[in-house]
Every structure is written in structure tokens, then in C-alpha cells.
RODO-2510 file (C-alpha; in nm, 4 decimals, decimal comma):
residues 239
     n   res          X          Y          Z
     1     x    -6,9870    -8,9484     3,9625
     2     x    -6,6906    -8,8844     3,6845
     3     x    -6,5983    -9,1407     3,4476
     4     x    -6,2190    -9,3014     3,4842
     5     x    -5,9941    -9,4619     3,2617
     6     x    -5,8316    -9,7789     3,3433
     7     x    -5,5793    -9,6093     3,4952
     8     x    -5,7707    -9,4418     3,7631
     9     x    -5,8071    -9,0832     3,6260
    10     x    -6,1176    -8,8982     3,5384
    11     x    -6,2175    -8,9435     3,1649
    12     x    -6,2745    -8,5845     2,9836
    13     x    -6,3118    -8,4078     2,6983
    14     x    -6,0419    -8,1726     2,6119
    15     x    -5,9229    -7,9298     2,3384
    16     x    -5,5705    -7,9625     2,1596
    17     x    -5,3642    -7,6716     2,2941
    18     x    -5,3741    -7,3815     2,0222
    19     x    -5,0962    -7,3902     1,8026
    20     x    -4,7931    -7,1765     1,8479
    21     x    -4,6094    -7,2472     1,5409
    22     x    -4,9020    -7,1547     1,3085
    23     x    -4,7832    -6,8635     1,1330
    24     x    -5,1785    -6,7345     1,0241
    25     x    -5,4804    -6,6224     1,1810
    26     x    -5,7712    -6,8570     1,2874
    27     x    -6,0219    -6,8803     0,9622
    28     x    -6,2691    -6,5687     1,0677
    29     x    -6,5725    -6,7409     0,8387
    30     x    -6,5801    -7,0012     1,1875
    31     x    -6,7108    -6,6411     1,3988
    32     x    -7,0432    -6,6230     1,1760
    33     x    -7,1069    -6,9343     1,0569
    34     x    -7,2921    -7,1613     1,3715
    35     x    -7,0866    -7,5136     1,4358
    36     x    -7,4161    -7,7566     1,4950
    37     x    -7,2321    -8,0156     1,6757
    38     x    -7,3335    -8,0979     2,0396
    39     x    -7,1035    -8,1938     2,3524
    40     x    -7,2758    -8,5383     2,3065
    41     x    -7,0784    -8,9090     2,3122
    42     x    -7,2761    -9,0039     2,0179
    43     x    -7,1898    -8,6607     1,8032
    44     x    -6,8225    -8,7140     1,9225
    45     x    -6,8357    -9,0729     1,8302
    46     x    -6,9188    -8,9450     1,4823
    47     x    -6,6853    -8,6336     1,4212
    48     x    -6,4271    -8,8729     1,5203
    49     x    -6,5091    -9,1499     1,2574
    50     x    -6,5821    -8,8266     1,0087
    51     x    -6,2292    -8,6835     1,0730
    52     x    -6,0819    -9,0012     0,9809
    53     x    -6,2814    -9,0390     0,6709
    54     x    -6,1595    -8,6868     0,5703
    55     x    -5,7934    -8,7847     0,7060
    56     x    -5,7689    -9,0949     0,4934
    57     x    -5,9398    -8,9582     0,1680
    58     x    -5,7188    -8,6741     0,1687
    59     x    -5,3688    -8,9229     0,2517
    60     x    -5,4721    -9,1273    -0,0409
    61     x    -5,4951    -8,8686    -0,3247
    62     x    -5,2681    -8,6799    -0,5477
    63     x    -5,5006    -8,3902    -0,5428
    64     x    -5,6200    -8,2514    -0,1961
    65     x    -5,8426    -7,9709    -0,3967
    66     x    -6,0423    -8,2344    -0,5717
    67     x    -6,1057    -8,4235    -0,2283
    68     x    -6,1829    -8,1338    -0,0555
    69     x    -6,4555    -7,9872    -0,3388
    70     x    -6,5767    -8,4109    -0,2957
    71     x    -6,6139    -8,3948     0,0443
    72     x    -6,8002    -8,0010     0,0522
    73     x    -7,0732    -8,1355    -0,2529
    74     x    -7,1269    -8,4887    -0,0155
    75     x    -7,1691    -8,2094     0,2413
    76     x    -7,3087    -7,9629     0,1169
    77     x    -7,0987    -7,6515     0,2461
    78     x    -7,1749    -7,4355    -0,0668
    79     x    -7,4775    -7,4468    -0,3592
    80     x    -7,1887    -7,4408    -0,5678
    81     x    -6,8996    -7,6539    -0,4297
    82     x    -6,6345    -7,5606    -0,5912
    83     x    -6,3241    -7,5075    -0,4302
    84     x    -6,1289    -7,1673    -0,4423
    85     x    -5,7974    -7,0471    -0,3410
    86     x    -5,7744    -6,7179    -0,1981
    87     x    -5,4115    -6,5791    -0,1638
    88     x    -5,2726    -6,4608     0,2048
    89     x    -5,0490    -6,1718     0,2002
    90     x    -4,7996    -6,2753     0,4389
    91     x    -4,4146    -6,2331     0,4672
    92     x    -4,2405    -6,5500     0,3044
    93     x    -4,1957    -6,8251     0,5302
    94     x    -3,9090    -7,0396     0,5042
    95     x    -3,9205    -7,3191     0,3717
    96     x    -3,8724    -7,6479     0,6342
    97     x    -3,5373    -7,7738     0,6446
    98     x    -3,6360    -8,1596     0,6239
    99     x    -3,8818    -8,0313     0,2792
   100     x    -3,5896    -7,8449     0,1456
   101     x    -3,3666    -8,1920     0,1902
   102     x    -3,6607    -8,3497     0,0054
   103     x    -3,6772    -8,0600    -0,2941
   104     x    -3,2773    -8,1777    -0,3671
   105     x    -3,1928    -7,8315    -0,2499
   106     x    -2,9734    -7,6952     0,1037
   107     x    -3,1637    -7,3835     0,3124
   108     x    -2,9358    -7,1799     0,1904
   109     x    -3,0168    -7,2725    -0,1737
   110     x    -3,3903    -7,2663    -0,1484
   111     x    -3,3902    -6,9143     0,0042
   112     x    -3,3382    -6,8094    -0,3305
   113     x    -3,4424    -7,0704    -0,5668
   114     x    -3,7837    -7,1420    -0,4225
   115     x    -4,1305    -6,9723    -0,4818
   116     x    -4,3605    -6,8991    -0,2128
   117     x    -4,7422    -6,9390    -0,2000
   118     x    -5,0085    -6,9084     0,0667
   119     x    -5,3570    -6,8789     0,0028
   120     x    -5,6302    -7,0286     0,1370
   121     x    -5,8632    -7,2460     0,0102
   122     x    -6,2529    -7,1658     0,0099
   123     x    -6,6051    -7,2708    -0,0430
   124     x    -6,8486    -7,0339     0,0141
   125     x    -6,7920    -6,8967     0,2919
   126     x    -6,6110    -7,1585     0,4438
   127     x    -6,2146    -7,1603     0,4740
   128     x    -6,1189    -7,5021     0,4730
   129     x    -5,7892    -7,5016     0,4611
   130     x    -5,4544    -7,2861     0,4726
   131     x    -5,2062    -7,4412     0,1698
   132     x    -4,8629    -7,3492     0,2155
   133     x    -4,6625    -7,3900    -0,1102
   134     x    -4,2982    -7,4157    -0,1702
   135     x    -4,1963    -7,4550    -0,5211
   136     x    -3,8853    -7,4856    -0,7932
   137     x    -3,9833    -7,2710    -1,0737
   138     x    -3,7087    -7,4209    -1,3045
   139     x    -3,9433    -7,7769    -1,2754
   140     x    -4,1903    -7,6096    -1,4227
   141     x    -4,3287    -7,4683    -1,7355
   142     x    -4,3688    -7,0965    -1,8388
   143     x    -4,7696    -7,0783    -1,8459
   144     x    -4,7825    -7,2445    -1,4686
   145     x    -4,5129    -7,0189    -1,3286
   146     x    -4,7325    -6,7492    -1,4598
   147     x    -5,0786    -6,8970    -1,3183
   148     x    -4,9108    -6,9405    -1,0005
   149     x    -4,7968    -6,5597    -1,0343
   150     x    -5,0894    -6,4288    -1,1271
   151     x    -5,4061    -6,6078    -1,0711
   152     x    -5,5564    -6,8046    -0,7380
   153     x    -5,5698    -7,0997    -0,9231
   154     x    -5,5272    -7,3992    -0,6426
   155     x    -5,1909    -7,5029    -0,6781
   156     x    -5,2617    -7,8755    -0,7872
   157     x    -5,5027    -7,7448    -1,0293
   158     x    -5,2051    -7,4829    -1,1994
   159     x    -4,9820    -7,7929    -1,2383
   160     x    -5,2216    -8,0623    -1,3227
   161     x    -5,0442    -8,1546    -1,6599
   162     x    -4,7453    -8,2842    -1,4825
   163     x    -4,9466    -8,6036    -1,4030
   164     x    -4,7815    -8,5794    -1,0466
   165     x    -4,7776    -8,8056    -0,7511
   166     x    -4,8292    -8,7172    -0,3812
   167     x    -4,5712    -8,8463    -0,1237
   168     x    -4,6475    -8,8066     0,2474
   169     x    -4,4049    -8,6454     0,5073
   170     x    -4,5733    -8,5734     0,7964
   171     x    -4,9517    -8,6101     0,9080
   172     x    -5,0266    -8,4571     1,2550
   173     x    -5,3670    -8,4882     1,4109
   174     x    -5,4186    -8,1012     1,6191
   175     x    -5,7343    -8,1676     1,7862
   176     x    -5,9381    -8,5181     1,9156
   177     x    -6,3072    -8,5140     1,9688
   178     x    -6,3059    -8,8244     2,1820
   179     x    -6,0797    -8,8269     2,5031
   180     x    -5,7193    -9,0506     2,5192
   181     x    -5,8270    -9,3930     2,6509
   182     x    -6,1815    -9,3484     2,4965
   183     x    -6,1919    -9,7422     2,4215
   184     x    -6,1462    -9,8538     2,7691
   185     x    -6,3571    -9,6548     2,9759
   186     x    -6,7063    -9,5307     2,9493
   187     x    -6,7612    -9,1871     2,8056
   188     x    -6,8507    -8,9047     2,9829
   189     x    -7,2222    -8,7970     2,8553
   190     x    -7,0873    -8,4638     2,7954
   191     x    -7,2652    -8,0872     2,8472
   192     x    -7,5106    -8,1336     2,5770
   193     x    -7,4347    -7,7473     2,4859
   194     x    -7,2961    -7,6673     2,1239
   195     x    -6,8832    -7,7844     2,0443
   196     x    -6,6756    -7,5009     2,0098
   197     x    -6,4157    -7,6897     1,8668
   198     x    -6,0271    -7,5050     1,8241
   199     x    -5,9765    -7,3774     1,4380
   200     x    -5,7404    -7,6403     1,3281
   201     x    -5,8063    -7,9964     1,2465
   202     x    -5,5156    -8,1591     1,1602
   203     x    -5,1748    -8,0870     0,9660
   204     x    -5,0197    -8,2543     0,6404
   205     x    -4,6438    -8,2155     0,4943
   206     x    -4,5857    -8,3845     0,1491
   207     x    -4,3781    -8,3693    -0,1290
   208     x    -4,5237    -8,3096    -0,5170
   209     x    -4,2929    -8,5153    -0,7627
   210     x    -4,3321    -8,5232    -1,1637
   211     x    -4,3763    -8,7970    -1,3816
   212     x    -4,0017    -8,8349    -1,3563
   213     x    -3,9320    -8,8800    -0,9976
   214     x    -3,8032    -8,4761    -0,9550
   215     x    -3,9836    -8,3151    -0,6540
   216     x    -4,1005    -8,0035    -0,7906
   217     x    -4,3430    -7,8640    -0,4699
   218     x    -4,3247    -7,8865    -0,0777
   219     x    -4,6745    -7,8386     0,0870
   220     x    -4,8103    -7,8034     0,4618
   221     x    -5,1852    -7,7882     0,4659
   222     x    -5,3167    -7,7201     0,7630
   223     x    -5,7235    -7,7922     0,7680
   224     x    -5,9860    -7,6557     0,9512
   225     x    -6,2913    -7,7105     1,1477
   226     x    -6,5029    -7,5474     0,8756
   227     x    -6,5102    -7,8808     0,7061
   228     x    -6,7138    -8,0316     0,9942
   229     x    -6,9770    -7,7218     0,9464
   230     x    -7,2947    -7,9143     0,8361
   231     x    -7,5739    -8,0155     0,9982
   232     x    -7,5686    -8,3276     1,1768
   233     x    -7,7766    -8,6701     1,0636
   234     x    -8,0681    -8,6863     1,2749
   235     x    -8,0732    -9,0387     1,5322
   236     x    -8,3619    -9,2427     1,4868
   237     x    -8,6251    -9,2616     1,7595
   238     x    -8,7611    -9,5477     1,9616
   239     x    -9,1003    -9,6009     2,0580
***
């Protein structure tokens, strides 16, 4: 028999719907690269505690680069861990209304005063994330404008002198690995097979500001299930 939630329907496991507003392939490294995971309560339970651990690490730093090269060395996604960004080539996107409000600058205005930059940022094989930069060049020196021209430097890592702060717009959970109502019904036992779970994780918006207060950067960062590629602690055994 099915498991219910309080509310009388069956308890399952689903996938977020893919996202149509994601203007970039899937990450292609997920096609060779096994995901070890198992359609198991007790594996959900933890990729659910482990996406919040990422979640919350990444909401309380300035630099998501340096978190995300943290988490892949705890991990161990890469012999070397070091995070790399890896430009897209992709038409310009506009930049979000609501970011461009937050840059001190109307649509109209950032179509032609902001910088774009998309790349995506690697270890190893692994494509973590997609970064999604929107930028004023006149808030910035000479020798970053011309890093973030001409290098794949990680954006945070180009600007690092500014000594600047991070300030949350929007954080938007794509996928759960435990079902709504979880906590008030038992959990299905699941297939047992191997997760396949969907490419994206979960979403951030934020605004970079200087020293002085003057937003300088929007960013979406859009992370993927590459991060959760490791092998999974082993449960002790009773005898």
C-alpha cells in the first residue's frame, strides 16, 4: 500500500518541472559522469540536509567561488579543487528589471551602460554552476574591466580588491529530494534504483556593492546537480 499525507493523498517523490526561463543548456559533464545517489528515504534524507548546507554556506558569503572550491575539496570533486570559470558564448541577456532598479540604473539605461558575462564555473569535469554577470564598468577600475574582458577569471575573484559585500535578492529552490508534507507522513521507501535528479539545483539573485554602498554587479547563479556528484557515506551495519 502507498504512503499518504495528512491530507489523504499518496506521498511521492517528484522532480521540479524543467525550467523554461533558463536561457542555457543542461551542464553536459552530468551525461558521463555517474550520479551515485539511490531512490532511498535515507539518501534523500541526506541530499536534502546536504542541499541546505550548500544553500546556507553559499547565502552567507561574499564570495560564492571560494564556497564552492570549499565545498568541491570537503568533497572531493577534483584532485585539484580549484574552481574555474569557463565563458558561454551566448547572445546578451538583459539584464532583470528589479536588478537594474537595484544597479541605480532604468532598462533603458543599462542596455547600454552594463557589461555582460556568462561563463560557467568548473572543477574538473564538473560544471557547478552557470554565473550570470551584469556589471557597471564606470565602478570599476581599468585592470578589472580588462580581466573581465579578457581572461575567465571568476568574477568575484577579478574584483576582489573592492572588499565588497553580498546582498541577497532572490533565492529559489528548483528541485526537492524529499516530497511536500515529508514531516507528517511516512516516506515512501522509494525504487532503490540510481536518482536521476533534473540539472538545476537551486537559483540565487544578489546584488555586489563596494566598500561605499554603490552596487557595482547584478548576479543570477543558477547551481547544479554536479555538486551532489560524490560518493555517498557508507551506513553502518547491525549485527
Amino acid at each position: 500500500m502507498g504512503k499518504f499525507s495528512a491530507l489523504g493523498r499518496p506521498l511521492t517523490y517528484r522532480y521540479a518541472a524543467p525550467m523554461q526561463d533558463t536561457p542555457f543548456p543542461a551542464p553536459t559533464a552530468q551525461q558521463a559522469l555517474p550520479f551515485l545517489w539511490r531512490d532511498t528515504a535515507t539518501h534523500r534524507l541526506m541530499l536534502a540536509t546536504l542541499l541546505a548546507t550548500l544553500e546556507n554556506a553559499l547565502l552567507l558569503t561574499d564570495s560564492a567561488t571560494r564556497t564552492l572550491e570549499d565545498w568541491s575539496r570537503t568533497h572531493s570533486l577534483a584532485p585539484t579543487p580549484t574552481v574555474r570559470a569557463v565563458r558561454v558564448d551566448t547572445a546578451r541577456a538583459p539584464c532583470p528589471p528589479l536588478l537594474c532598479e537595484k544597479l541605480e540604473l532604468t532598462p533603458q539605461q543599462a542596455s547600454t551602460m552594463l557589461r555582460y558575462r556568462h561563463v560557467r564555473l568548473m572543477c574538473g569535469q564538473h560544471v557547478l554552476s552557470h554565473a550570470q554577470n551584469w556589471y557597471r564598468p564606470d565602478r570599476l577600475n581599468a585592470s578589472m574591466n580588462t580581466e573581465l574582458e579578457t581572461t575567465e577569471i571568476p568574477f568575484g575573484r577579478a574584483v576582489s580588491q573592492l572588499a565588497f559585500t553580498r546582498q541577497l535578492v532572490e533565492a529559489k529552490r528548483l528541485w526537492a529530494p524529499l516530497p511536500h508534507g515529508w514531516e507528517i507522513a511516512p516516506l515512501p521507501t522509494g525504487s532503490g534504483d540510481y536518482l536521476t535528479p533534473p540539472a538545476w539545483l537551486f537559483r540565487h539573485q544578489a546584488i555586489l556593492q563596494r566598500h561605499d554602498s554603490a552596487p557595482f554587479s547584478a548576479v543570477t547563479e543558477t547551481y547544479t546537480a554536479d555538486l551532489l556528484r560524490f560518493t555517498p557515506p557508507s551506513l553502518p551495519t547491525h549485527t
